[in-house]
ROSE-4610 file (N, C-alpha, C; in Angstrom, 1 decimal, always signed):
// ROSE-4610
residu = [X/X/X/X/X/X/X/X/X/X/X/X/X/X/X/X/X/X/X/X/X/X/X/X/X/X/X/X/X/X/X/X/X/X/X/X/X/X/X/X/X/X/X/X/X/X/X/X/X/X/X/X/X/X/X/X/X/X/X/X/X/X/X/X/X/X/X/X/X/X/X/X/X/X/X/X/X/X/X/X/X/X/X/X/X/X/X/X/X/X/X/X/X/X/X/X/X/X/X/X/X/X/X/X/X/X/X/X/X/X/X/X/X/X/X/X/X/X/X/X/X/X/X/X/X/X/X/X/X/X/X/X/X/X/X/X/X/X/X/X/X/X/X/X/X/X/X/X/X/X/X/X/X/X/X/X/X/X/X/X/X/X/X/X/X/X/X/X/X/X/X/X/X/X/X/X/X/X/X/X/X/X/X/X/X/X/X/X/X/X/X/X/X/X/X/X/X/X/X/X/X/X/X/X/X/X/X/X/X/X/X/X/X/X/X/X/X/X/X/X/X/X/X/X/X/X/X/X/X/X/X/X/X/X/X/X/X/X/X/X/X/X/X/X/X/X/X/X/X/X/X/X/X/X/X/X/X/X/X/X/X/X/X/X/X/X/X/X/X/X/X/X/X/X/X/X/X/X/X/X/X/X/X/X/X/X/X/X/X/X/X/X/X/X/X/X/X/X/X/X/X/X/X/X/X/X/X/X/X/X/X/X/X/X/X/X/X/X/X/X/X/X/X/X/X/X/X/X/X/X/X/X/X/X/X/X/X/X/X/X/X/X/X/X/X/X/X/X/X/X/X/X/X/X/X/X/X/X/X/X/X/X/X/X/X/X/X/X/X/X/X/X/X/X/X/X/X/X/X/X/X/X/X/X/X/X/X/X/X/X/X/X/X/X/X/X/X/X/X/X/X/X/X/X/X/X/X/X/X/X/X/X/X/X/X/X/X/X/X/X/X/X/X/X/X/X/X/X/X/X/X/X/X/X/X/X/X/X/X/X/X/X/X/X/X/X/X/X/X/X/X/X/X/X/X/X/X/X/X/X/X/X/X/X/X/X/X/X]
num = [1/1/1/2/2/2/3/3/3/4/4/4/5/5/5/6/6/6/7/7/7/8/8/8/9/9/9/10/10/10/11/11/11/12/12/12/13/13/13/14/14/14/15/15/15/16/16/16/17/17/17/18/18/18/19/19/19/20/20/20/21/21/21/22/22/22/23/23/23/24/24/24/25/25/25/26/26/26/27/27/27/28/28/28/29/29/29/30/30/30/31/31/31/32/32/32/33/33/33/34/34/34/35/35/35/36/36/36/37/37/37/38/38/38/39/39/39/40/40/40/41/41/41/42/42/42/43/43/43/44/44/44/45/45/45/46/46/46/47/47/47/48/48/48/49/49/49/50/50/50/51/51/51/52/52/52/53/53/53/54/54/54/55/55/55/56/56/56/57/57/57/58/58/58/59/59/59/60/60/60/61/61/61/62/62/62/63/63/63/64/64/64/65/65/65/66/66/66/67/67/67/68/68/68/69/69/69/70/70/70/71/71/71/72/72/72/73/73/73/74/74/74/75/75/75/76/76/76/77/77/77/78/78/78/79/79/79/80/80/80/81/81/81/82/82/82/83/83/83/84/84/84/85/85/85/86/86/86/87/87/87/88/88/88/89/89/89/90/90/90/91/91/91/92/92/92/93/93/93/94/94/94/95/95/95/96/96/96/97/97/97/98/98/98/99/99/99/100/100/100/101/101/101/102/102/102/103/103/103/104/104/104/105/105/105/106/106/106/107/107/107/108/108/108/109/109/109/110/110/110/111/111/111/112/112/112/113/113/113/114/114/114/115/115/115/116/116/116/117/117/117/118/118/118/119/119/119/120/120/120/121/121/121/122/122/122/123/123/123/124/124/124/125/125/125/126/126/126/127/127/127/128/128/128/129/129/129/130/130/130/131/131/131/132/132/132/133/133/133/134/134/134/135/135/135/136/136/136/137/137/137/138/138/138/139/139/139/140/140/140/141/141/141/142/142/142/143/143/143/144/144/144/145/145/145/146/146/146/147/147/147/148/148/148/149/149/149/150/150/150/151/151/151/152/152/152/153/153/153/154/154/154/155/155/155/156/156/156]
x = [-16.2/-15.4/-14.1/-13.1/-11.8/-11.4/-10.1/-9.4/-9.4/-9.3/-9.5/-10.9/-11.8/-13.5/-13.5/-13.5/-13.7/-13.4/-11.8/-11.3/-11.7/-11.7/-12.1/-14.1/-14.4/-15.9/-16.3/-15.1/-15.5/-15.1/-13.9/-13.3/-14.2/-14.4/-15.7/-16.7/-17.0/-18.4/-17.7/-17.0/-16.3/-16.1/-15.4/-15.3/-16.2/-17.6/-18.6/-19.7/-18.8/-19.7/-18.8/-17.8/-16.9/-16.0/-15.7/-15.2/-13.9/-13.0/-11.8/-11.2/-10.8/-10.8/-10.2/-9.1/-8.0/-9.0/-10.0/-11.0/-11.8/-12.2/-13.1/-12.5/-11.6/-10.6/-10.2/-9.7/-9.5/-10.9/-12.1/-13.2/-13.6/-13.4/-14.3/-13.1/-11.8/-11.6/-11.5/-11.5/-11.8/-12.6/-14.2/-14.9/-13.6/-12.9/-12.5/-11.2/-10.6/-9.2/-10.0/-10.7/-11.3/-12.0/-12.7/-13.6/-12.9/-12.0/-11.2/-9.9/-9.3/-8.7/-8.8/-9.8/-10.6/-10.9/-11.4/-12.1/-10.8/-9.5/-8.1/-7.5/-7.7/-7.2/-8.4/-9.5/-10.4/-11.4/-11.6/-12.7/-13.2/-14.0/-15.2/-15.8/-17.2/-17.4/-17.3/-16.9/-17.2/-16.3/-15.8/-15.1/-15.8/-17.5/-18.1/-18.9/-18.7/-19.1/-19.5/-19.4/-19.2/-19.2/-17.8/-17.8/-18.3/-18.8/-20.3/-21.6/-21.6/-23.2/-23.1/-24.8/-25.1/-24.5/-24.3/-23.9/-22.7/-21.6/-19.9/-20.1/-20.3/-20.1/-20.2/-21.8/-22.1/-20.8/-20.5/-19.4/-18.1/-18.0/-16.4/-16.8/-17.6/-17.5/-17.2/-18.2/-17.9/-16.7/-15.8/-14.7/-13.6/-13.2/-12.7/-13.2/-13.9/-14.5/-13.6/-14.0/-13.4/-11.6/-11.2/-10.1/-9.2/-9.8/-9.4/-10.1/-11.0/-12.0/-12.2/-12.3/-12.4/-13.4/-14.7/-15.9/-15.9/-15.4/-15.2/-14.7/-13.3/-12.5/-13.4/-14.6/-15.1/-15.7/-16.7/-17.8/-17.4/-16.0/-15.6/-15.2/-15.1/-14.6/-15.9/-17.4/-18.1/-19.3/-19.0/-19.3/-18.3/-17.2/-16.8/-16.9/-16.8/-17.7/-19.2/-19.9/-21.0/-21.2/-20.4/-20.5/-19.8/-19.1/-18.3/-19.6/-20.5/-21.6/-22.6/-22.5/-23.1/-22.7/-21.2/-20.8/-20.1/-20.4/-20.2/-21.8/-22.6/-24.3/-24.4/-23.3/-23.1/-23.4/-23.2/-22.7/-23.6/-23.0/-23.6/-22.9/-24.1/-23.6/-24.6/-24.3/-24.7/-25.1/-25.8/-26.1/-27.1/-27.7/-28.3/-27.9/-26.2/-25.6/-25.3/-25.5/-25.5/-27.2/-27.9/-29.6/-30.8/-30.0/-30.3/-29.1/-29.8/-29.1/-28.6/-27.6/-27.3/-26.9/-28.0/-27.8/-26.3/-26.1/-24.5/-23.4/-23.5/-22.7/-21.7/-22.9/-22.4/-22.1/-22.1/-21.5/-20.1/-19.5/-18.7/-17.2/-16.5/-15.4/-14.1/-13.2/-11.9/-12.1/-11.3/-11.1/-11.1/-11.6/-11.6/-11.8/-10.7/-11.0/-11.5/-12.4/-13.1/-13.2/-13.0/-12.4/-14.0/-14.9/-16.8/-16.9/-17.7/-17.5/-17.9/-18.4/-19.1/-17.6/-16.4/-15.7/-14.6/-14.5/-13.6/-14.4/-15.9/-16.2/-15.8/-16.2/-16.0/-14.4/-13.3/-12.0/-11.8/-12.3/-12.0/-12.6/-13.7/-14.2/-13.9/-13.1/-12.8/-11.3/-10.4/-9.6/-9.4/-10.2/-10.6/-10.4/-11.3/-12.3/-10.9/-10.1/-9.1/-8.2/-7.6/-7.0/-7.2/-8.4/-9.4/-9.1/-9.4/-9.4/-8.0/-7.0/-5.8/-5.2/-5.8/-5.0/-6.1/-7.4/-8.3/-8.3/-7.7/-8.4/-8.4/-8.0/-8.5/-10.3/-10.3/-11.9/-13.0/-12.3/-13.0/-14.2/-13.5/-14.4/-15.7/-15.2/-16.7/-17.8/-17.0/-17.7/-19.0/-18.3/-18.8/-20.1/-19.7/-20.4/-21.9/-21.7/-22.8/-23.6/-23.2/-23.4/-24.4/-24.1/-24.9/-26.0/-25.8/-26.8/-27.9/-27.1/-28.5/-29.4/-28.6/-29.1/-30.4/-29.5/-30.7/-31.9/-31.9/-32.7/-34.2/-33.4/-33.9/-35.2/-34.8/-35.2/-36.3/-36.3/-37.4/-38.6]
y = [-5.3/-4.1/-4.6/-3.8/-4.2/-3.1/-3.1/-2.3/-0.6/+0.0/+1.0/+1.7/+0.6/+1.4/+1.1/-0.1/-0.2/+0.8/+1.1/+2.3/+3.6/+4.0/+5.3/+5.5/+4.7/+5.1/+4.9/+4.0/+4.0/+5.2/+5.9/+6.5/+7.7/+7.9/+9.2/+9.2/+8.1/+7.8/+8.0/+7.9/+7.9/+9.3/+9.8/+11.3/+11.8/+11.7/+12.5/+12.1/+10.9/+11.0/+10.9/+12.1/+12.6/+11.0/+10.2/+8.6/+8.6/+7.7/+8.0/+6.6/+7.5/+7.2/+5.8/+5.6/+4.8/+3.4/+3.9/+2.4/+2.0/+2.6/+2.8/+1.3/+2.5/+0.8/-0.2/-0.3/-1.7/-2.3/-1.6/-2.5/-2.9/-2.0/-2.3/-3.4/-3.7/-4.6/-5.9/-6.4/-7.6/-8.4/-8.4/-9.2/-10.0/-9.3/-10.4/-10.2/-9.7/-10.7/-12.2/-12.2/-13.3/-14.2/-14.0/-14.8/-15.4/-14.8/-15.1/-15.5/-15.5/-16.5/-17.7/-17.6/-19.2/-19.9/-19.5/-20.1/-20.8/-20.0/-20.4/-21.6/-21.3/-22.6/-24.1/-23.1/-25.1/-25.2/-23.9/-24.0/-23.4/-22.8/-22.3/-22.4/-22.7/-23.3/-22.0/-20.8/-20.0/-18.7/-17.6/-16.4/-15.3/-15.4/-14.4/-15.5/-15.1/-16.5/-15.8/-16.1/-15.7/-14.3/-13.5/-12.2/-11.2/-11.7/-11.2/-11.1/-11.2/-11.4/-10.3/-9.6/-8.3/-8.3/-10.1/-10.2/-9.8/-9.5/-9.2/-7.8/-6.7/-5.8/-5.3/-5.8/-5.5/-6.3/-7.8/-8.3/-7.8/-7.2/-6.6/-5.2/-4.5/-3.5/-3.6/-4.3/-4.8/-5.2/-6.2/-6.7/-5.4/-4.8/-3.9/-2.7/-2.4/-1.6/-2.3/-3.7/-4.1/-3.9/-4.1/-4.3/-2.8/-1.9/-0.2/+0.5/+0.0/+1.6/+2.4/+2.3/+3.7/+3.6/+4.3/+4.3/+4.4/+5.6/+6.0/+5.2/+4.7/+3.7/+2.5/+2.0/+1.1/+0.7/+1.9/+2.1/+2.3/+3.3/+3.3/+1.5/+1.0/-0.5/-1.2/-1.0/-1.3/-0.9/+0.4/+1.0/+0.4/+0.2/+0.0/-1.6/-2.5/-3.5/-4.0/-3.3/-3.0/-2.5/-1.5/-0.8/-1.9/-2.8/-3.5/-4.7/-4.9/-5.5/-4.9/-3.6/-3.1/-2.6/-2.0/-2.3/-3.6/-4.8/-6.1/-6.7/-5.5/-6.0/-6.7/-6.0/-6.2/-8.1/-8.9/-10.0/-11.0/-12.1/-12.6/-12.2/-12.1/-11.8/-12.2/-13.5/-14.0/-12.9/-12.5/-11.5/-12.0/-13.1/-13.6/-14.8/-15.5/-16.2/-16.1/-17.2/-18.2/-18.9/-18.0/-18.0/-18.6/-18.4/-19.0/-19.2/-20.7/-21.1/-20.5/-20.5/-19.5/-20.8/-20.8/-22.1/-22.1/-20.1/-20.3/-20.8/-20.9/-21.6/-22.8/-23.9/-24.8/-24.8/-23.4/-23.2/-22.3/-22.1/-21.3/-21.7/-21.2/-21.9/-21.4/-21.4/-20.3/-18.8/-18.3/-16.7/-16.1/-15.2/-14.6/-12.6/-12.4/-11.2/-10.5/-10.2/-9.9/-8.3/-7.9/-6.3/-5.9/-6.1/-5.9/-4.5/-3.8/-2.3/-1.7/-2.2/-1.9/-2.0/-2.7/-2.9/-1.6/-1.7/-0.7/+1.3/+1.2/+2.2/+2.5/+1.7/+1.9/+2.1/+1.4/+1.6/+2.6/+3.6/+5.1/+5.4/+5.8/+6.3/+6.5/+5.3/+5.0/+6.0/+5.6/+6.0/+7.7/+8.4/+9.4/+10.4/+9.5/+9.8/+10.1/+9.1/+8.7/+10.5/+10.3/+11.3/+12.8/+13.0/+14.3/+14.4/+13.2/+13.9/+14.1/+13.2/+13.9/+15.1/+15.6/+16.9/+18.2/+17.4/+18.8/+18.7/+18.4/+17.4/+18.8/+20.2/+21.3/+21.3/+20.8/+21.3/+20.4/+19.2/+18.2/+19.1/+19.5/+20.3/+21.0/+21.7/+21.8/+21.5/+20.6/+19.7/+18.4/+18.5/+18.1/+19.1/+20.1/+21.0/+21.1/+21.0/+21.5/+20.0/+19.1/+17.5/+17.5/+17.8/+18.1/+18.6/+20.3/+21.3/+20.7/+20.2/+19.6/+18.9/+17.6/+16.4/+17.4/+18.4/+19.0/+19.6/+20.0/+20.8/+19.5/+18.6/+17.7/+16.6/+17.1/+16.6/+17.0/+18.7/+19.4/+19.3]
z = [-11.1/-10.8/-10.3/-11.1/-9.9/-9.3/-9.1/-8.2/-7.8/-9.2/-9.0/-9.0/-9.5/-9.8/-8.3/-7.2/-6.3/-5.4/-4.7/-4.2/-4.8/-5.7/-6.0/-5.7/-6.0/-5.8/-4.0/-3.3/-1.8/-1.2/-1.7/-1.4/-1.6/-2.3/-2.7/-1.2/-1.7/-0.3/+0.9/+1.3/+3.0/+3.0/+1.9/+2.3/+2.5/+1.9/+1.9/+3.4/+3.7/+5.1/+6.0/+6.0/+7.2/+7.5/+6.8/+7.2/+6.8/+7.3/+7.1/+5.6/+4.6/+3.4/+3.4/+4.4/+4.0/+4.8/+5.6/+6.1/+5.1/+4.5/+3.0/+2.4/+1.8/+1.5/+1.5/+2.9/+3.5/+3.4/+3.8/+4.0/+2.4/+1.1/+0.1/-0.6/-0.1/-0.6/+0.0/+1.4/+2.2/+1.7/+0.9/+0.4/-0.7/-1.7/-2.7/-2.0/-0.8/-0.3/-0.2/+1.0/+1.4/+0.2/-0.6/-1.0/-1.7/-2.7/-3.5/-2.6/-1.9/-1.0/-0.6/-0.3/+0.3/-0.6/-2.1/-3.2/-4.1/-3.8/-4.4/-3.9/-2.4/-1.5/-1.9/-2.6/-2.5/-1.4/-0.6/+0.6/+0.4/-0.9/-1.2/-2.8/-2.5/-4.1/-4.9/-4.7/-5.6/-5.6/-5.9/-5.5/-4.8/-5.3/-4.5/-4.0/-2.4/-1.0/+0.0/+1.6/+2.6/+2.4/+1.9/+2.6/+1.6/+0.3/-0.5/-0.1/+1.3/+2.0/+2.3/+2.8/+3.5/+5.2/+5.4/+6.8/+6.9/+6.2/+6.4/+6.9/+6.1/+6.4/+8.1/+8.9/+9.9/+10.7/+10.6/+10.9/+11.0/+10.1/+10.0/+10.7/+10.8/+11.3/+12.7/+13.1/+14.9/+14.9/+14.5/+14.7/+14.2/+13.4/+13.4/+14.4/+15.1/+15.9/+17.3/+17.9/+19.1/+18.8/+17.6/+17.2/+17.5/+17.6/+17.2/+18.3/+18.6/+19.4/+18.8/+17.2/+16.9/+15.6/+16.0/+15.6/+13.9/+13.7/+12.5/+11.5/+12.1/+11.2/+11.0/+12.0/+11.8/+11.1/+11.2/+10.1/+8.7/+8.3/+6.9/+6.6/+7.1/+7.1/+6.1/+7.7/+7.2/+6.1/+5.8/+4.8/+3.2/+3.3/+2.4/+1.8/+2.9/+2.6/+2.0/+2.7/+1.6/+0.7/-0.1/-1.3/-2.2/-1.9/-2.6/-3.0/-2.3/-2.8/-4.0/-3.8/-4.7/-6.1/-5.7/-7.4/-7.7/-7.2/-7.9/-8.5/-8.4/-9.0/-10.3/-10.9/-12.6/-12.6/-11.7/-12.1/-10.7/-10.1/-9.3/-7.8/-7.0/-6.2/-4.8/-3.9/-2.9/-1.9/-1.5/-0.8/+0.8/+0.3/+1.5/+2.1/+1.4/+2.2/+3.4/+4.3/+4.3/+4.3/+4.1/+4.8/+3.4/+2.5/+0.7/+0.1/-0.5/-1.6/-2.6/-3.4/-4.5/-5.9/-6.9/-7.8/-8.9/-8.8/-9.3/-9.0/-7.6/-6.6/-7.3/-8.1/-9.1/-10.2/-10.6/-12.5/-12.2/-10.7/-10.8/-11.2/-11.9/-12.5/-11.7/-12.9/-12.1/-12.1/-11.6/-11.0/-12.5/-13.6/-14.9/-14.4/-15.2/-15.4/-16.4/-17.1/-18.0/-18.0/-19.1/-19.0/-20.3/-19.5/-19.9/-20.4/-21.2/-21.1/-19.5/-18.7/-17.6/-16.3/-16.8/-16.0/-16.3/-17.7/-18.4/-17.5/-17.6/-17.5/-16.1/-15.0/-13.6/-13.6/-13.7/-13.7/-13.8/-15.1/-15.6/-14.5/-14.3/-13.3/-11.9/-11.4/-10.4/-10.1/-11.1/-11.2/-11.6/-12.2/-12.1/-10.9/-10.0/-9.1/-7.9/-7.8/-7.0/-7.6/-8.7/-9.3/-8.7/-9.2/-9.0/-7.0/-6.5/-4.6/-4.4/-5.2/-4.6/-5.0/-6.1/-6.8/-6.2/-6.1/-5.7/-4.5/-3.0/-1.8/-1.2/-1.5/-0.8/-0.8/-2.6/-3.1/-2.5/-2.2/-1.5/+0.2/+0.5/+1.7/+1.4/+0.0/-0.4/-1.0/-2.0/-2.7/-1.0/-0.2/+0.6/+1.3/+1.7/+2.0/+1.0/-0.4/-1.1/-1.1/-1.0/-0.9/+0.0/+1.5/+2.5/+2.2/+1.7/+1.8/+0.6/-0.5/-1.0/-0.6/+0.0/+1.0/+1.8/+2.6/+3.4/+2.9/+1.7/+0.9/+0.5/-0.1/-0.2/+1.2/+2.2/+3.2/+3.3/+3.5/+3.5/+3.1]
C-alpha cells in the first residue's frame, strides 16, 4: 500500500474512534519513514524491519505520549502505526521482530514500487476515502454516531 490507501484508510479509523486525524497519520506513516530510511542508508537488511513489528506501535505511542502529554495524539500515533502493519499484509511483513527470524530478510532487494491490482485498489480507496471526509466532514459526526450505535447493537 502506499501513500494515499495508507492515510485515507487511518484517517477513517481515527475519526471513528474520536482520535485526532492528523496523529493517525504521522503514526501510519513512521513504519516506512524509518524502515525504509535505515534500509537506504545500508543499516537494515530489508525495507520492512524494526518499525514493521507489533513492538513499534506500543513504542511510539509511549514516546509520543512522554513527548506531548497528550493522550489522544498518542494513541492516534499508535493506532496508526499499527494499521500500517495491517494493510502492508498483502506482502511480507516482520511482525514478531526482533523475537523471530524472518527468512525474507535474505531475498530482500532494492526499494520497488509495484502498482499490484491490490495497490491500485487501496490508493482509489484511500484516496476516495480522504476526498469524501473533507467535502462531507459535517457528515462525518454521523456517520460516526451510527458506527457506534451499531457497534452497540452488536454487543448486545
Amino acid at each position: 500500500m502506499l501513500l494515499l490507501g495508507h492515510i485515507g484508510l487511518t484517517a477513517l479509523a481515527s475519526s471513528m474512534f474520536y482520535l485526532p486525524i492528523l496523529g493517525g497519520a504521522l503514526g501510519v506513516l513512521l513504519p516506512d519513514i524509518i524502515d525504509k530510511g535505515i534500509f537506504t542508508l545500508g543499516l537494515a537488511p530489508c525495507s520492512r524491519f524494526i518499525a514493521h513489528s507489533i513492538f513499534f506501535a506500543p513504542l511510539v505511542g509511549i514516546v509520543t505520549f512522554a513527548a506531548t502529554r497528550n493522550k489522544k495524539f498518542a494513541l492516534a500515533v499508535a493506532l496508526g502505526a499499527f494499521l500500517h502493519l495491517l494493510e502492508d499484509m498483502n506482502g511480507d511483513v516482520p511482525f514478531l521482530y526482533p523475537i523471530k527470524d524472518y527468512s525474507f530478510f535474505a531475498a530482500c532487494g532494492q526499494i520497488k514500487i509495484l502498482f499490484t491490482p491490490y495497490v491500485i485498489i487501496t490508493e482509489t480507496i484511500g484516496g476516495l476515502i480522504l476526498i469524501l471526509m473533507s467535502v462531507f466532514n459535517s457528515q462525518l459526526a454521523r456517520l460516526r454516531r451510527l458506527f457506534w450505535q451499531v457497534i452497540g447493537r452488536i454487543g448486545r
